[in-house]
N, CA, C and O atoms as CSV, one atom per row, in Angstrom:
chain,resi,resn,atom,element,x,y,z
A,1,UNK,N,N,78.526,47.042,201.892
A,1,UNK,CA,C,79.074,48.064,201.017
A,1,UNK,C,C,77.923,48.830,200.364
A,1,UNK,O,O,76.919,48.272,199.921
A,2,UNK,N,N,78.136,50.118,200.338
A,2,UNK,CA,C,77.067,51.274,199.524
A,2,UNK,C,C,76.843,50.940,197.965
A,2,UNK,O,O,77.800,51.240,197.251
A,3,UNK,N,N,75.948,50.478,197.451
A,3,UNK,CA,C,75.523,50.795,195.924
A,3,UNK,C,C,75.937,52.441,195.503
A,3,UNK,O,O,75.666,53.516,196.037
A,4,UNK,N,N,76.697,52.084,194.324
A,4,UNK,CA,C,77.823,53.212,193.855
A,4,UNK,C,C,77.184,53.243,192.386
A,4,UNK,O,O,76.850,52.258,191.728
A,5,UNK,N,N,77.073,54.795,191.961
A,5,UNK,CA,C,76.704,54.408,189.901
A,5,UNK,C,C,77.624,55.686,189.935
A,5,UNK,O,O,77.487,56.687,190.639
A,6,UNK,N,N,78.797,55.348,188.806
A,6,UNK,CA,C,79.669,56.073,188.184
A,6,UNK,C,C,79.241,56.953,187.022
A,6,UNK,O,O,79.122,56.418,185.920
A,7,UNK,N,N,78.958,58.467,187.184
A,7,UNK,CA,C,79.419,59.499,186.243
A,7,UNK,C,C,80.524,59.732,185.621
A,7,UNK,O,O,81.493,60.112,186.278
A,8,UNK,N,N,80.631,59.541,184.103
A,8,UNK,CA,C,81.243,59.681,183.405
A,8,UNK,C,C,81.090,60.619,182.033
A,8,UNK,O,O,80.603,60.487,180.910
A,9,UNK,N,N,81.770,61.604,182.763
A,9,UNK,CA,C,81.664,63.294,182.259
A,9,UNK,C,C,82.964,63.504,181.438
A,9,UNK,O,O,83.964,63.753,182.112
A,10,UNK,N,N,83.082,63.456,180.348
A,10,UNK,CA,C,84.678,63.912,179.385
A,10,UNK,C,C,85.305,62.532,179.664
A,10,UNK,O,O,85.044,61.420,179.205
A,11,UNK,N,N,86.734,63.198,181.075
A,11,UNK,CA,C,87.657,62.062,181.684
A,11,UNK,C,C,87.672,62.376,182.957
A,11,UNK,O,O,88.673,62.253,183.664
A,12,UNK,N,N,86.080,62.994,183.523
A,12,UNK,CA,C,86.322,63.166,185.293
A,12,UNK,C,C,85.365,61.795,184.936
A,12,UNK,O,O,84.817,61.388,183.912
A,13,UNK,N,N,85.479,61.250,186.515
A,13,UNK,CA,C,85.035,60.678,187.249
A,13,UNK,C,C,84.445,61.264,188.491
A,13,UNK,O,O,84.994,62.085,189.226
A,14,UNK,N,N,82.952,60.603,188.668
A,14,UNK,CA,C,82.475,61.100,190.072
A,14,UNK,C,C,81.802,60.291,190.681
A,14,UNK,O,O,80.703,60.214,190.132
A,15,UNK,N,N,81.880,59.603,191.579
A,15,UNK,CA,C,81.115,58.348,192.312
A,15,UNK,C,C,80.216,59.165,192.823
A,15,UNK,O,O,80.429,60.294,193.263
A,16,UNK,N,N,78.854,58.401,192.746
A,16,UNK,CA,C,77.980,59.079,193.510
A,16,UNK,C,C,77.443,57.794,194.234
A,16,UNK,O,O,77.246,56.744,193.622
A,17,UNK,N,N,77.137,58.004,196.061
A,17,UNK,CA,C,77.070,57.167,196.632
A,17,UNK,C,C,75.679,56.905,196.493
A,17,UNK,O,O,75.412,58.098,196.350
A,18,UNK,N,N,74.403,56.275,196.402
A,18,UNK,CA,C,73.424,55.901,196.519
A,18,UNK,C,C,73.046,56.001,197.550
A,18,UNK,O,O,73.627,55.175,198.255
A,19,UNK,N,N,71.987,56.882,198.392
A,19,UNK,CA,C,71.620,57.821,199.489
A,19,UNK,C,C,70.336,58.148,199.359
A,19,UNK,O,O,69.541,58.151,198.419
A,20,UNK,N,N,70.289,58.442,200.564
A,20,UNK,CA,C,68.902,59.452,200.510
A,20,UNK,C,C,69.119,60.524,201.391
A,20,UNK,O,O,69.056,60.355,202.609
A,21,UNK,N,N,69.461,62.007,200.698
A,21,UNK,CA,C,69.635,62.449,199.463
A,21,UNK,C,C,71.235,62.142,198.677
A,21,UNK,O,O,72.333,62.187,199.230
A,22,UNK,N,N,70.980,61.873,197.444
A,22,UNK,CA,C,72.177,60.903,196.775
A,22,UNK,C,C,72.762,62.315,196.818
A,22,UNK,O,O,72.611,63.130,195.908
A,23,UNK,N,N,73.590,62.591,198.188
A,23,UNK,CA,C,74.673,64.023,197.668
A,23,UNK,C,C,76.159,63.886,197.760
A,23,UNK,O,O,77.028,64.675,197.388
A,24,UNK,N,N,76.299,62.367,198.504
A,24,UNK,CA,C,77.490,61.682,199.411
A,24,UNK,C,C,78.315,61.352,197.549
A,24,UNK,O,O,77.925,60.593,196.662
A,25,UNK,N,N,79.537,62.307,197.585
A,25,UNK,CA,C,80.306,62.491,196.280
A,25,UNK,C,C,81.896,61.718,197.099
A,25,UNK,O,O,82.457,61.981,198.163
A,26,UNK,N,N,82.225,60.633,195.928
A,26,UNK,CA,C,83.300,60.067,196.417
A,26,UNK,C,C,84.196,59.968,195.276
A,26,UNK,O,O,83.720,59.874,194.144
A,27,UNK,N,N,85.949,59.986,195.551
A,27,UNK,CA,C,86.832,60.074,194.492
A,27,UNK,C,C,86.617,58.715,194.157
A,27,UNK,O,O,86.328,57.863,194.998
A,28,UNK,N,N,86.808,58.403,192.436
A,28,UNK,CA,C,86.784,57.096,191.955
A,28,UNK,C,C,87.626,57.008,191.031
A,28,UNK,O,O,87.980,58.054,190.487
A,29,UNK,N,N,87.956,56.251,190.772
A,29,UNK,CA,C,89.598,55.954,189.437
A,29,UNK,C,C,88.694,54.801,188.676
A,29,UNK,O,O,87.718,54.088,188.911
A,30,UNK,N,N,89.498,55.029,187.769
A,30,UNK,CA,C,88.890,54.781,186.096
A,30,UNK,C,C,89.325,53.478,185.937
A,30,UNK,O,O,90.339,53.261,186.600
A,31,UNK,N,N,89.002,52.710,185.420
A,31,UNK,CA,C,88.710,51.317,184.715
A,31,UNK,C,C,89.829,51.179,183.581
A,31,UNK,O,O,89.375,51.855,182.659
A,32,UNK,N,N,90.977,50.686,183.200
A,32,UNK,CA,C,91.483,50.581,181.960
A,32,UNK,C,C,90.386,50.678,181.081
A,32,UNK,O,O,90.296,51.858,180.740
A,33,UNK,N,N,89.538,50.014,180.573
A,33,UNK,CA,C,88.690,50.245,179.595
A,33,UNK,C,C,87.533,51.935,179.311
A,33,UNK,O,O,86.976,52.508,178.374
A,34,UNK,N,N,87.712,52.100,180.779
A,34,UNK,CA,C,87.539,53.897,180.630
A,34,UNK,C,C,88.029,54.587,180.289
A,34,UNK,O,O,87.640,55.549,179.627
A,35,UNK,N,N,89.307,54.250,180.719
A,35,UNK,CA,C,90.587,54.808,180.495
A,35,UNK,C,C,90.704,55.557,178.719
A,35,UNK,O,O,90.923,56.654,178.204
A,36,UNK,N,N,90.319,53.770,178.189
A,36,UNK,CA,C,91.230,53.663,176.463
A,36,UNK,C,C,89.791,54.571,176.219
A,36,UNK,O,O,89.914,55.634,175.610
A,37,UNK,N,N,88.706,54.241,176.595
A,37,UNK,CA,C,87.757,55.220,175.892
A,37,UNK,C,C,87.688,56.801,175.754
A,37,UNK,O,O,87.551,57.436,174.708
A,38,UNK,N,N,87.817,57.303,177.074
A,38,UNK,CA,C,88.443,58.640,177.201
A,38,UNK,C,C,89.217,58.775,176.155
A,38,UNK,O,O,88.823,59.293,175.110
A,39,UNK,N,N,90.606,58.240,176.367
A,39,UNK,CA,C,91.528,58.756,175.843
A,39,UNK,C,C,91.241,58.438,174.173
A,39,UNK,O,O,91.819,59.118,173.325
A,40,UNK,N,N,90.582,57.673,173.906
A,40,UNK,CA,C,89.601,57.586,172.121
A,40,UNK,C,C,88.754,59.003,172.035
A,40,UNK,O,O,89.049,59.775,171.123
A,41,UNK,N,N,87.827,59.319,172.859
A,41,UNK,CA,C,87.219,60.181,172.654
A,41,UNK,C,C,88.026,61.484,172.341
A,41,UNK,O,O,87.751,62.057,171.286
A,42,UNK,N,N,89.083,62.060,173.225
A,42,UNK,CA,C,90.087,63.183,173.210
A,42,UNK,C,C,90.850,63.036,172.120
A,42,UNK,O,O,91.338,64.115,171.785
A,43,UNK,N,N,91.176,62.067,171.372
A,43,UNK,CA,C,92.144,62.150,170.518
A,43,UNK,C,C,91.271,62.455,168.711
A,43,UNK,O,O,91.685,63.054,167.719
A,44,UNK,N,N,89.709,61.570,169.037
A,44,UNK,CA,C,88.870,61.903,168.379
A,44,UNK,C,C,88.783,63.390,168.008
A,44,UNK,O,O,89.001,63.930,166.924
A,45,UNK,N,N,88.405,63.921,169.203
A,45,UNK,CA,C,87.707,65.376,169.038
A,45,UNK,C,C,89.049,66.299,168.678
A,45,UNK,O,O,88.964,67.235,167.882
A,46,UNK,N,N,90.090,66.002,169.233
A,46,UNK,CA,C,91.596,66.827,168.315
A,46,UNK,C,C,91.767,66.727,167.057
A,46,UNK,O,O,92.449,67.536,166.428
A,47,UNK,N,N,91.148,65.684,166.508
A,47,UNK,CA,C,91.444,65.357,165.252
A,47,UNK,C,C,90.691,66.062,164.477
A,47,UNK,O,O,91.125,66.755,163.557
A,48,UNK,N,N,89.278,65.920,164.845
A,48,UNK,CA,C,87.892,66.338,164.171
A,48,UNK,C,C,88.532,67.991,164.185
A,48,UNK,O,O,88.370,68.629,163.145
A,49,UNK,N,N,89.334,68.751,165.485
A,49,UNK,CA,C,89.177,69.952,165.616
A,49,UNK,C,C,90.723,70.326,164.200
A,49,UNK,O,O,90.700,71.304,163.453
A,50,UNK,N,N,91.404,69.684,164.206
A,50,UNK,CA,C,92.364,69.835,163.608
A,50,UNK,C,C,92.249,69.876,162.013
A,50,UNK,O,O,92.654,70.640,161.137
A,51,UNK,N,N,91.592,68.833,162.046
A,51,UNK,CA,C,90.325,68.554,160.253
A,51,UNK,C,C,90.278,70.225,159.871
A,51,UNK,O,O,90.814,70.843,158.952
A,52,UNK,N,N,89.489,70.626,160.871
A,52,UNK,CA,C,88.227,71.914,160.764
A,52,UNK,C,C,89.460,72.964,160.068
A,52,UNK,O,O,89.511,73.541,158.982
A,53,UNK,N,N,90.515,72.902,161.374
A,53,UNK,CA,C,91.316,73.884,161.075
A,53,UNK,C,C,91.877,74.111,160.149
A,53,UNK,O,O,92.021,75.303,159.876
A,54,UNK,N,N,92.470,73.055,159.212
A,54,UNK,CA,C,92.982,72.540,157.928
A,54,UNK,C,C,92.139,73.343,156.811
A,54,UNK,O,O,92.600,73.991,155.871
A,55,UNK,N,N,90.607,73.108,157.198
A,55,UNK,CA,C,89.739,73.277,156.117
A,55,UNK,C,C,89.241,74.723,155.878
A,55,UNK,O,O,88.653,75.233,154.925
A,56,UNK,N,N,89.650,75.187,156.999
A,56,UNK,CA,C,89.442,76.562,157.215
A,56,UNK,C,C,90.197,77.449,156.181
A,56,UNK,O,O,91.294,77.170,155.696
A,57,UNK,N,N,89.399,78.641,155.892
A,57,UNK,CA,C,90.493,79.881,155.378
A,57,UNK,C,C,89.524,81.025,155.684
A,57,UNK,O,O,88.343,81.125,156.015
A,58,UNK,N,N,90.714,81.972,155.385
A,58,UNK,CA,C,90.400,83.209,155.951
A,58,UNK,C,C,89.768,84.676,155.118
A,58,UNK,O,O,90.001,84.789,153.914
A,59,UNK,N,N,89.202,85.444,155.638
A,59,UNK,CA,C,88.543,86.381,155.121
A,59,UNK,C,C,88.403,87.695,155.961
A,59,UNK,O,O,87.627,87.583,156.909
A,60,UNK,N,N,89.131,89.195,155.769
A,60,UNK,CA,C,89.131,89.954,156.508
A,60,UNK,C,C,89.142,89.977,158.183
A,60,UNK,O,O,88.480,90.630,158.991
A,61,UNK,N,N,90.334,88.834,158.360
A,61,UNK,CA,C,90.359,88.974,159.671
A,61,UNK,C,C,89.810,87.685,160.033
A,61,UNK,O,O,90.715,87.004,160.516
A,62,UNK,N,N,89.097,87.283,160.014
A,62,UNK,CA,C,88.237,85.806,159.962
A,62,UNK,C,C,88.370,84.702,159.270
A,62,UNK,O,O,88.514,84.698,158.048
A,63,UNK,N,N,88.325,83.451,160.148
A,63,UNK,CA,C,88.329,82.189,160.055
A,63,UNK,C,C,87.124,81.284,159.114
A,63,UNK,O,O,87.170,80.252,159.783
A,64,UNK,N,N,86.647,81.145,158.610
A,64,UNK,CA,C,85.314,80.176,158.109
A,64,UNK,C,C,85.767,78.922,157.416
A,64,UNK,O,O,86.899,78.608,157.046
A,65,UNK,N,N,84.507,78.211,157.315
A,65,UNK,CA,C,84.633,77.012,157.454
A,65,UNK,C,C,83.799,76.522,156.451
A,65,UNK,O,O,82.624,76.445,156.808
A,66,UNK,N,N,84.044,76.147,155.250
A,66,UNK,CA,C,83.337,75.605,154.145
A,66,UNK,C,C,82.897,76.658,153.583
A,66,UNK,O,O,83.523,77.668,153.906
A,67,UNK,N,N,81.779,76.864,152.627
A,67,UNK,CA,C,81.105,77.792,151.877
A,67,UNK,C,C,79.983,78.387,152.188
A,67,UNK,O,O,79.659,79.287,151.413
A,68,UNK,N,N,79.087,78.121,153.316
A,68,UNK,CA,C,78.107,78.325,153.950
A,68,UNK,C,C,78.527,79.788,154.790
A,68,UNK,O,O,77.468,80.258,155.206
A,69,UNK,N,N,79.563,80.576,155.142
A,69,UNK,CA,C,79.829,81.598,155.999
A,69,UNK,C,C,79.863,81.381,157.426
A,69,UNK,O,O,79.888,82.398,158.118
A,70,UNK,N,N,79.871,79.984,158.145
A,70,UNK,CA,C,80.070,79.503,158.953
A,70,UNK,C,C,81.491,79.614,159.551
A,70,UNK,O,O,82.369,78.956,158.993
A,71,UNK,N,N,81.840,80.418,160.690
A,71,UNK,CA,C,82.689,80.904,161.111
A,71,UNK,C,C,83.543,79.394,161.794
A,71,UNK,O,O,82.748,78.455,161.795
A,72,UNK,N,N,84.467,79.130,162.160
A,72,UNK,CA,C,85.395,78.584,162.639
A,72,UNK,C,C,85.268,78.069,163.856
A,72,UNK,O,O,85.513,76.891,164.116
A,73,UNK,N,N,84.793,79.106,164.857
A,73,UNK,CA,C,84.531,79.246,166.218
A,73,UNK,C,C,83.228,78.835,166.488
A,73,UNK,O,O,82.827,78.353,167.547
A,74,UNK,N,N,82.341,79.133,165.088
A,74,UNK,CA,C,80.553,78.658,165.450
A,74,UNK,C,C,80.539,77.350,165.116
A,74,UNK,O,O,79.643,76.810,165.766
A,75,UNK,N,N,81.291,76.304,164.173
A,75,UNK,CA,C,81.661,74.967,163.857
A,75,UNK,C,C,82.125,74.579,165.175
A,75,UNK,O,O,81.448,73.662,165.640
A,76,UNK,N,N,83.077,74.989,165.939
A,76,UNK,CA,C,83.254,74.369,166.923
A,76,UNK,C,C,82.246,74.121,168.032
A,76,UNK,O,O,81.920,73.025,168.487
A,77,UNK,N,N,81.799,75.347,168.398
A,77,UNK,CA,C,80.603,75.180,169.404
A,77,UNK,C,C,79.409,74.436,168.409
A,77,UNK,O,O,78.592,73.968,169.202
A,78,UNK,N,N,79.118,74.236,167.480
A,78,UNK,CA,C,78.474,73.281,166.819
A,78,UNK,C,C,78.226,71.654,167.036
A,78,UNK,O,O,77.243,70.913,167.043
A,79,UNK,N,N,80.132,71.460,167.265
A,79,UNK,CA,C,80.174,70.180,167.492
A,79,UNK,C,C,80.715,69.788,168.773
A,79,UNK,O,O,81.411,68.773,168.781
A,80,UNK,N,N,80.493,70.507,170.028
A,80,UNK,CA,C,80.649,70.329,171.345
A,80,UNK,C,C,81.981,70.251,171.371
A,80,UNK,O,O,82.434,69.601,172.313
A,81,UNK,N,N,83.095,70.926,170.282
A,81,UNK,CA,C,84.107,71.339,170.589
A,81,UNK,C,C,84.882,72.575,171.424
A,81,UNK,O,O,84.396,73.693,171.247
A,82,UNK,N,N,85.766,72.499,172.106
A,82,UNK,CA,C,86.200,74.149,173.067
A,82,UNK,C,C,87.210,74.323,171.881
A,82,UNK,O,O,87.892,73.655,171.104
A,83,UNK,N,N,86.962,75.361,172.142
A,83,UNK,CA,C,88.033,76.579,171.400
A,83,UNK,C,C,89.220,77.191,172.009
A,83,UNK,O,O,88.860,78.175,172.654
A,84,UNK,N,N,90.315,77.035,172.060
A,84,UNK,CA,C,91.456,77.483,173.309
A,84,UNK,C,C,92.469,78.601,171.817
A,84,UNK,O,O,93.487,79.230,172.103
């Protein structure tokens, strides 16, 4: 059997086969314990994003975020949050 090391990016998964050149990409499924972590991390970062939003108020059109003039949208990309 091929020596396999698992990338773990967000909640993809990407097996990468151990090669020369390591380019051989194989589908891999997640571990229950990957699983609960993922799904910790996502529920984390909704929360953190939901916090923000709470804390937010507005000013001519605009969102900011505490007292600093820190916009809403620049807090997010701050904290490796997406903005949808």
């Amino acid at each position: 059997m091929n020596n396999r090391r698992t990338v773990l990016e967000g909640c993809e998964v990407i097996c990468i086969r151990e090669s020369n050149p390591p380019t051989d990409l194989i589908a891999c499924p997640l571990s229950k314990e990957a699983q609960l972590k993922c799904t910790g991390r996502r529920l984390y970062q909704a929360g953190l994003k939901y916090g923000l939003w709470l804390f937010a108020w507005w000013k001519d059109g605009t969102q900011y975020v505490g007292t600093s003039g820190k916009t809403l949208k620049e807090a997010y990309k701050e904290l490796g949050i997406t903005h949808d």
